[in-house]
C-alpha positions in Angstrom: -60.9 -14.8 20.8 -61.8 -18.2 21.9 -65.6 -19.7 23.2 -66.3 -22.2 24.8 -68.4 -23.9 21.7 -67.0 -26.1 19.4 -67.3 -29.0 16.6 -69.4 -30.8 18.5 -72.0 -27.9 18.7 -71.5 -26.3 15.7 -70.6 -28.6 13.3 -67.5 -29.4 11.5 -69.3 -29.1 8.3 -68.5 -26.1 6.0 -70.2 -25.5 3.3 -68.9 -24.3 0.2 -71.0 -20.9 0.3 -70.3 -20.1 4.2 -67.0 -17.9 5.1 -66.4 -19.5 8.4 -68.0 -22.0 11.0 -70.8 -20.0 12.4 -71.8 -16.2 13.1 -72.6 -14.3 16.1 -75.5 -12.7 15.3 -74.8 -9.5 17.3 -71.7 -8.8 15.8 -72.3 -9.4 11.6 -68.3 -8.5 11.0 -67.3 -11.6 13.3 -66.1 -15.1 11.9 -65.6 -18.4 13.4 -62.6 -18.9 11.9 -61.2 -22.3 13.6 -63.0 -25.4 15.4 -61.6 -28.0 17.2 -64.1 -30.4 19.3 -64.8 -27.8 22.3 -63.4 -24.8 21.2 -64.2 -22.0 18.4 -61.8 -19.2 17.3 -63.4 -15.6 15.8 -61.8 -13.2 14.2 -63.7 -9.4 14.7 -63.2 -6.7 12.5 -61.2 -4.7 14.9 -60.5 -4.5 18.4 -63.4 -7.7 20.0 -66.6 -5.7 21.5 -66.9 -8.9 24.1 -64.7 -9.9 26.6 -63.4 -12.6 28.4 -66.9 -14.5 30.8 -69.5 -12.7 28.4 -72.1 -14.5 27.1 -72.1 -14.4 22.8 -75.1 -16.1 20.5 -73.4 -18.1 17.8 -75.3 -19.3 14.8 -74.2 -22.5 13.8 -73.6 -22.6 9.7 -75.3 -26.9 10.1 -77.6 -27.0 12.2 -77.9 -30.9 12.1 -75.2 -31.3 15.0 -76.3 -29.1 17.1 -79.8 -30.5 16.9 -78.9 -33.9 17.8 -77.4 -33.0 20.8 -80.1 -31.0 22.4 -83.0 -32.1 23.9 -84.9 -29.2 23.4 -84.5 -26.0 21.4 -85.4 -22.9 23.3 -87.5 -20.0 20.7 -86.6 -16.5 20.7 -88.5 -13.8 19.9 -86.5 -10.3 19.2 -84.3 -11.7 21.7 -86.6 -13.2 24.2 -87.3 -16.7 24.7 -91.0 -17.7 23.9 -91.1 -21.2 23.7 -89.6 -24.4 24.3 -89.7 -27.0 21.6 -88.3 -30.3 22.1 -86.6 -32.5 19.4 -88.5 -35.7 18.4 -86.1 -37.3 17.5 -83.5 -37.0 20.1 -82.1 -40.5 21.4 -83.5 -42.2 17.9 -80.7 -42.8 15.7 -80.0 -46.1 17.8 
């Protein structure tokens, strides 16, 4: 399966104790298994419980780039957002 998140999101970094570019949180057995700037590929275990418009949560392995590119973060709370935080230091590394 393919989203609509990439590299420039999720960061091209992999560390050396991560399998794979990110997680989706709801589904553990998933991997990001391929980035290219816009675009992840996951590999489920099995037959993909999403399909093609849904919305999936991925969690970035480096948050750093990610970060940088937002202005805010929104916090969730068992799912819920709760808060709004913005980054300080957006628009600093001039």
């Amino acid at each position: 399966m393919v989203l609509d998140t990439g590299s420039k999101v999720l960061g091209a970094d992999q560390p050396a104790w991560a399998s794979g570019g990110g997680r989706l949180p709801e589904h553990p057995g998933a991997r990001v298994v391929a980035l290219s700037e816009h675009h992840a590929t996951v590999l489920f275990d099995g037959e993909p419980p999403v399909r093609r418009g849904d919305v999936v949560r991925v969690a970035p392995n480096h948050v750093c780039a990610a970060v940088n590119l937002a202005d805010d973060l929104v916090v969730l709370r068992a799912g819920l957002p709760v808060d709004r935080w913005a980054v300080a230091a957006r628009g600093a590394n001039r």
